[in-house]
MARDO-394591 format. One record per residue (C-alpha): residue number from 1; residue in three letters; x negated, z negated, y. Coordinates in pm, whole numbers. Each point is the difference from the previous one (the first is absolute). Example, Ala and Ser with C-alpha at 12.3 -4.5 7.8 and 13.67 -1.06 7.14 Angstrom:
2
   n res     c1     c3     c2
   1 ala  -1230   -780   -450
   2 ser   -137     66    344
This chain:
361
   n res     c1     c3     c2
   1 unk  -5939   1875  -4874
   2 unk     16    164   -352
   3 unk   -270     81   -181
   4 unk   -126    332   -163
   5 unk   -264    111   -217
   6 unk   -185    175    282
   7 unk      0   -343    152
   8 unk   -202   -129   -317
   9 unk   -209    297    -18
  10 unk   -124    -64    375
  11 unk    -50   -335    -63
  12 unk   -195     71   -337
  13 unk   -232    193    192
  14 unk   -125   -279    166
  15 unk   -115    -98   -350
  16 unk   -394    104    -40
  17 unk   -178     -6   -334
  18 unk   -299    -97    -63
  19 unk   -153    324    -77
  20 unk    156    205    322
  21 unk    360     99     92
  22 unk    317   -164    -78
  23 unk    278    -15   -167
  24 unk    185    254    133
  25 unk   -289    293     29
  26 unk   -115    -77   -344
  27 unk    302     76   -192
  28 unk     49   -340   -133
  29 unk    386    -83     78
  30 unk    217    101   -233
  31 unk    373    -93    -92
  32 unk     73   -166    352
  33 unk    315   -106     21
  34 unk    204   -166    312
  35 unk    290   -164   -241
  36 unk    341   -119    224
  37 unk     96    -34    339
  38 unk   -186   -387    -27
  39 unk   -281    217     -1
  40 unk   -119   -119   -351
  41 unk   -328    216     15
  42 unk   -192     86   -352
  43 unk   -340    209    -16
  44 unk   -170     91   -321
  45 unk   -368    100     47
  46 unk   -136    218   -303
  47 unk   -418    -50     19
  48 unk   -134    249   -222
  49 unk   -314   -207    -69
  50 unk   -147   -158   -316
  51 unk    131   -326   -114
  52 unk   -301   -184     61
  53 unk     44     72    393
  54 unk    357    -84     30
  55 unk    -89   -331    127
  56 unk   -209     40    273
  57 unk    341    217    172
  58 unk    240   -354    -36
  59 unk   -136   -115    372
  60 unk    107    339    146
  61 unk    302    -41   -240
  62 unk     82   -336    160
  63 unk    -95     96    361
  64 unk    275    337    -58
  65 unk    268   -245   -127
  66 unk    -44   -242    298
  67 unk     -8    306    285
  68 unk    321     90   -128
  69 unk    179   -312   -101
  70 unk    -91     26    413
  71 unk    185    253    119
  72 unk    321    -37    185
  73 unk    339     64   -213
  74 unk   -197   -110   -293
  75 unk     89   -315   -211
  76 unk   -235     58   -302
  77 unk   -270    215   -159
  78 unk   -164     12   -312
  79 unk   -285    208    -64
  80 unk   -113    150   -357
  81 unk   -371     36    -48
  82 unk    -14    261   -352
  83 unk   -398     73   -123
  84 unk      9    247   -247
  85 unk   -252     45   -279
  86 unk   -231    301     63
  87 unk    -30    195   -372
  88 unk   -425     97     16
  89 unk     79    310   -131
  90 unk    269    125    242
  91 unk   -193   -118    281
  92 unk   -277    224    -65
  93 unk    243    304      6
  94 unk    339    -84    232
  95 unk    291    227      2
  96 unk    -31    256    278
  97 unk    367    113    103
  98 unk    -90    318    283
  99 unk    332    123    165
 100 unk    -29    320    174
 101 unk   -179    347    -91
 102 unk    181    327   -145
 103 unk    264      9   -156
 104 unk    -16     85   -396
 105 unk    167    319    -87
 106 unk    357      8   -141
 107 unk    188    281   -228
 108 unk    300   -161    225
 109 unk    223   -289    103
 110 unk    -70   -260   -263
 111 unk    199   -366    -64
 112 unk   -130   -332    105
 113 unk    -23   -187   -292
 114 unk    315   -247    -49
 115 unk    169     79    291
 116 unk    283    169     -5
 117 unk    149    131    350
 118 unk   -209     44    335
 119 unk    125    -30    332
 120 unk   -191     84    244
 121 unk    107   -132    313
 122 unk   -120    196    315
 123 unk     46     96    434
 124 unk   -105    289    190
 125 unk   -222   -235    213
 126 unk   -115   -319     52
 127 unk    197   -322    133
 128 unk    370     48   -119
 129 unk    -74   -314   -231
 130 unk    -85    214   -335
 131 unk   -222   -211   -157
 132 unk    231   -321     87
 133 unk    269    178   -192
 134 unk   -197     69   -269
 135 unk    -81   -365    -75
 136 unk    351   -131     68
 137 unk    149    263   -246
 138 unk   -204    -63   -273
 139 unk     24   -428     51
 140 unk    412    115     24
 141 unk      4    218   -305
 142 unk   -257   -307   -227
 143 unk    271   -280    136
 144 unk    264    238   -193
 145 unk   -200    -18   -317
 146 unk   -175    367     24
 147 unk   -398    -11   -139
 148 unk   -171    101    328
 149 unk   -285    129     75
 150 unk   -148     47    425
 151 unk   -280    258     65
 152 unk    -91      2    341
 153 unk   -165    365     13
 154 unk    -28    -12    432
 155 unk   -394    -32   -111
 156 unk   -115     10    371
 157 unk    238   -224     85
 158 unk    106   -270   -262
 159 unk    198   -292     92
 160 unk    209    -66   -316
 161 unk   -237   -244    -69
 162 unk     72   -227    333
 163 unk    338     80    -57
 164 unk     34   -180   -362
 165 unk   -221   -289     94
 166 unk   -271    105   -276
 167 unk   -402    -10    139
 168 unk   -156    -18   -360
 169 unk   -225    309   -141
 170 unk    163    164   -323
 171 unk   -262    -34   -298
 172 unk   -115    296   -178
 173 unk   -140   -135   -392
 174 unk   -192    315    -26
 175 unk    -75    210    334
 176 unk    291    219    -71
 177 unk    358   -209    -68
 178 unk    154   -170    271
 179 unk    179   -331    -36
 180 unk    267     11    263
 181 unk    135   -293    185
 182 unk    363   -119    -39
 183 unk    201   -141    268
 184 unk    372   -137     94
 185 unk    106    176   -375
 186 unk   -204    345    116
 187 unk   -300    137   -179
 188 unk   -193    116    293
 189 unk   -388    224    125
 190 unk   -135     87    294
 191 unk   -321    115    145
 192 unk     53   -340    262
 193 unk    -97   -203   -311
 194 unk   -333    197    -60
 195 unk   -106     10    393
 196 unk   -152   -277    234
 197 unk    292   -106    238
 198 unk   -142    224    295
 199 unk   -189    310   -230
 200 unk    110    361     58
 201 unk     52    253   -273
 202 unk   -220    291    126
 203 unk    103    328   -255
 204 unk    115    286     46
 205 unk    263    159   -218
 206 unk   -153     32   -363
 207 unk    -76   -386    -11
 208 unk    312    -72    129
 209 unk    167    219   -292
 210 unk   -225   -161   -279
 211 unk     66   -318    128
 212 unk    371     49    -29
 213 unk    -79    126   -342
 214 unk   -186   -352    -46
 215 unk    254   -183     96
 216 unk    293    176   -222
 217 unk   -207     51   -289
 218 unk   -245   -297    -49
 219 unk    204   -273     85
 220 unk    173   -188   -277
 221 unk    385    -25    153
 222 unk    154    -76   -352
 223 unk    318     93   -117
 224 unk    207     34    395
 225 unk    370    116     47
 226 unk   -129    163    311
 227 unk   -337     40    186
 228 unk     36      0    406
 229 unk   -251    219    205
 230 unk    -42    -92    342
 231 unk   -101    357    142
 232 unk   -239     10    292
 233 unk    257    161    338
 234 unk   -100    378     20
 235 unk     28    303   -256
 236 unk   -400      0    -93
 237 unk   -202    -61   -299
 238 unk    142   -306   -167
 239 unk    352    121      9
 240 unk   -127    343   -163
 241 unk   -174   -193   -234
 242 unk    253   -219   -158
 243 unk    256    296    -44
 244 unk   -313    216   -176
 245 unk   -132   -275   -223
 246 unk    272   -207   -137
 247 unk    404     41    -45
 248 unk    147   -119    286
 249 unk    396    -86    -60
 250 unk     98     30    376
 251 unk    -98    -80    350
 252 unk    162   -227    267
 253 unk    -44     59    341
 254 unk     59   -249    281
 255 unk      7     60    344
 256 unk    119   -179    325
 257 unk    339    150    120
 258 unk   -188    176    358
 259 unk    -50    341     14
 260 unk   -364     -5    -33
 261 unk    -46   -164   -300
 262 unk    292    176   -134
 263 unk   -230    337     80
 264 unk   -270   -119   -189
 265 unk    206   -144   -262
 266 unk    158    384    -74
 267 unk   -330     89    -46
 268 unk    -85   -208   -302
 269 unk    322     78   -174
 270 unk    -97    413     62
 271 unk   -345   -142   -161
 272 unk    139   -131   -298
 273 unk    155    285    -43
 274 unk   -262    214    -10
 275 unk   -168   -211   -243
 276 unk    331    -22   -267
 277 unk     43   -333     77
 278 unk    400    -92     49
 279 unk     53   -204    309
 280 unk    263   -298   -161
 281 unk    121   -160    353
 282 unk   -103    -99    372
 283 unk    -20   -339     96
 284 unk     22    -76    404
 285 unk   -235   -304     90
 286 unk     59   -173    347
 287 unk    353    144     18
 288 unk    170   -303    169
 289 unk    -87   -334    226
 290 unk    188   -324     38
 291 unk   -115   -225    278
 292 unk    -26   -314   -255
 293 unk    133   -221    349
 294 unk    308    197     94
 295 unk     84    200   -260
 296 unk      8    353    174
 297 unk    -77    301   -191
 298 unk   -234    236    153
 299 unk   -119    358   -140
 300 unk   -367    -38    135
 301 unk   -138    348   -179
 302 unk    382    175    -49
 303 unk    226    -73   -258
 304 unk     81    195   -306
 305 unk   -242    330     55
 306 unk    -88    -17   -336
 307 unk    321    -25   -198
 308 unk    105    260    258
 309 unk   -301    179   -147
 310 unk     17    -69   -372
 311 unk    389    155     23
 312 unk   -140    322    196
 313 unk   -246     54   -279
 314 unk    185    -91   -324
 315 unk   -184   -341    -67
 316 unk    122   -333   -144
 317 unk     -4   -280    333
 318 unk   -186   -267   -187
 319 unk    100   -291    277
 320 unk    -81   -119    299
 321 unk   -249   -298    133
 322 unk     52   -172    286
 323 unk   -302   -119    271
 324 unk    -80   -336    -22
 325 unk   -317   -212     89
 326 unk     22   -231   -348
 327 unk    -88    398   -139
 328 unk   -347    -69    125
 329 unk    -61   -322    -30
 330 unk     94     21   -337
 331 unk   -245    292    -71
 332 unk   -265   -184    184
 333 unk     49   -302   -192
 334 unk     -5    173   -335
 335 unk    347    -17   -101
 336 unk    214    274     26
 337 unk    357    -62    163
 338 unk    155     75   -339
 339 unk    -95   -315   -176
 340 unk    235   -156    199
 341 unk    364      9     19
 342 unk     61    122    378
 343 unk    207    328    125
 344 unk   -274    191    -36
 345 unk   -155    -90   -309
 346 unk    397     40   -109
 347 unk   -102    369    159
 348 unk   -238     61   -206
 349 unk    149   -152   -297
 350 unk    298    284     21
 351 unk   -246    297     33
 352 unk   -188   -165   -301
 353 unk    334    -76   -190
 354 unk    127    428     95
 355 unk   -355    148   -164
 356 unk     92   -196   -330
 357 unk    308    138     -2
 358 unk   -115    355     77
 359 unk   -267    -73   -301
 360 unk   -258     78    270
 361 unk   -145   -368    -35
């Protein structure tokens, strides 16, 4: 058996401190890597304590290191204890970074700072493998030397997170910039890095809006080629948002080639539409499955109702991804399909390699 990193992280939970919890529920993993198929596992734990206490966490350092060296599939481990050195005067007043609340008001669409396209990347509902696209495309379009930038903006909903292996809190030096996180080549935010793994975002539509403000406005992206926006599925308040508050360059819509997603999927291209923002393509996710034993080719949701689509309505077809399980267990490992070199990161590498050509990307 293989191991993962959620693996680890159930095992690390076992872990109990000495002042209550674990591991796990106290925030304390970060940079958790499972390194080759030998199952070479590293784990970095970053203890924000003062120096002087560093020492008394090296027997739950040591007792980590041993549960995992453990594990089946794994031939090593090596665990990292870091104490950092509290400043007094810091202590006494912390940074306090608050996402959410209304939105501030706007003369009109305004640039993110250093970026300079947006794609937003969106489906008339839920489960057509949106958010899976979004990370793939913007691994595919880094791996062809683009400065990328991933905002997952599905803020009652954010896997991005899981998807590009990254569990570790962004910093904030002064309660209002945000330090994002930067994985396989992509700059990348999400409200999953600011939530406990199980914690609900309760709002209604203003915080949403001001927290998509947040997110474009206070985070410091850098200079990026192009910024991806994982949308949230629907037509509502986030997709509104980013088309009133910043420049959006053009929207890609993907959609699974059956007629009901293809419904829904109309409907967010007559949204952008409505909001001035030029749809650039349709993408069809699950269009295709080969049995990996005997090779047969089966068209489990349709085949083509998309491009069939795009052609009725005047849109660039972007490509075409086929249905495959080492999709998911890719994403659920952390590391999107298109690090790799397989068909369908070579998928994903053509839509990527068509957007730089259009100068979209």
């Amino acid at each position: 058996m293989s191991v993962t990193k959620q693996h680890v992280l159930e095992a690390l939970k076992r872990i109990s401190l000495p002042d209550g919890g674990d591991l796990v529920s106290r925030d304390m993993v970060r940079a958790l890597n499972v390194e080759g198929e030998a199952g070479q596992v590293s784990v970095r734990f970053v203890l924000e304590v003062a120096a002087d206490k560093g020492a008394a966490m090296e027997p739950v350092r040591a007792a980590a290191e041993a549960l995992i060296s453990g594990l089946d599939g794994v031939s090593g481990a090596s665990v990292i204890l870091t104490a950092h050195v509290a400043d007094p005067k810091s202590a006494q007043t912390p940074p306090n970074l608050k996402i959410g609340g209304h939105p501030k008001p706007q003369a009109g669409p305004e640039p993110v700072a250093g970026v300079d396209r947006i794609l937003a990347i969106a489906s008339g509902k839920g489960g057509v493998g949106k958010s899976t696209v979004s990370s793939n495309l913007a691994v595919a379009l880094a791996r062809q030397g683009r400065r990328v930038g991933l905002l997952d903006a599905d803020i009652y909903g954010p896997s991005q997170h899981r998807m590009m292996g990254l569990n570790e809190r962004p910093a904030s030096p002064d309660g209002k910039e945000i330090i994002p996180l930067v994985s396989h080549g992509v700059t990348f935010i999400s409200m999953g890095l600011m939530l406990k793994e199980d914690e609900a975002v309760v709002w209604r539509g203003p915080m949403l809006m001001g927290a998509l403000q947040q997110l474009l406005g206070q985070v410091r992206w850098g200079e990026l080629d192009v910024l991806i926006v994982d949308l949230p599925p629907g037509t509502g308040d986030v997709q509104i948002s980013l088309a009133q508050k910043t420049n959006v360059t053009g929207a890609i819509v993907v959609s699974t080639p059956q007629d009901i997603a293809l419904l829904d999927a109309r409907k967010a291209i007559n949204m952008f539409e409505k909001t001035k923002v030029p749809v650039v393509g349709m993408i069809e996710n699950m269009s295709s499955y080969v049995c990996p034993k005997c090779g047969h080719e089966d068209h489990i949701f349709g085949h083509g109702g998309a491009k069939a689509d795009a052609a009725r309505l005047g849109l660039p077809f972007l490509g075409e991804i086929p249905l495959d399980i080492s999709v998911r267990l890719a994403s659920d490992e952390g590391t999107p399909i298109a690090v790799g070199d397989g068909p369908i990161a070579l998928a994903y590498s053509a839509i990527a390699k068509g957007l730089i050509d259009e100068g979209l990307a």
